[in-house]
Steps between C-alpha positions, in 0.01 A plus 500: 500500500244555797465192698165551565347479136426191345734399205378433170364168380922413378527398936471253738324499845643350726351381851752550796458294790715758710526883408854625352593717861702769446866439417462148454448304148283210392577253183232446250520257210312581183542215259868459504597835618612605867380859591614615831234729651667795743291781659742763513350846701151329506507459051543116439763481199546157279841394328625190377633296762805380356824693506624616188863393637474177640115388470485519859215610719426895527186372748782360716793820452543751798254802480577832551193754441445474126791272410572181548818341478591147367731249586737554250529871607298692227213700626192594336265815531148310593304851300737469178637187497848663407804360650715681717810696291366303201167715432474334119442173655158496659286157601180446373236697687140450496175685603312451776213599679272408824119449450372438835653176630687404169782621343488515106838458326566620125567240268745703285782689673511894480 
């Protein structure tokens, strides 16, 4: 998904009061869910927060280019969502885009 389109009307804009620089991650809460917010390569990707292993933090885990890596040891693909040597297993992922100073984040996960 372009992250330069708007989304559909099934998204939320949200207002950042810093921008997401590269190879860093902001949290956003939407209702009860935790989306971590990662520019990866200058695209800003959006995946459920919580580890699928241990409910921990990815927002918090060790980066390294398009992964991140959790506490627990399992690392995720920020594009897919897969987890490393467990492709089946992939955290929620969600679309996003930028429209000028906001960043619009899909209410449904792709």
């Amino acid at each position: 998904m372009p992250n330069d389109a708007a989304l559909d009307a099934g998204s939320i804009t949200i207002a950042l009061t810093q921008p997401v620089a590269p190879d860093s991650a902001v949290l956003v809460r939407i209702g009860a869910a935790a989306i971590a917010l990662f520019d990866v390569d200058g695209a800003l990707q959006a995946i459920d927060d919580a580890c699928m292993r241990c409910g921990a933090s990815l927002m918090t885990g060790a980066r390294h280019a398009a992964h991140v890596t959790c506490r627990c040891g399992w690392v995720y693909d920020l594009v897919t969502g897969a987890v490393q040597d467990l492709p089946a297993l992939r955290q929620d992922k969600f679309p996003v885009a930028r429209v000028g100073d906001t960043i619009q984040v899909g209410t449904t996960d792709r």
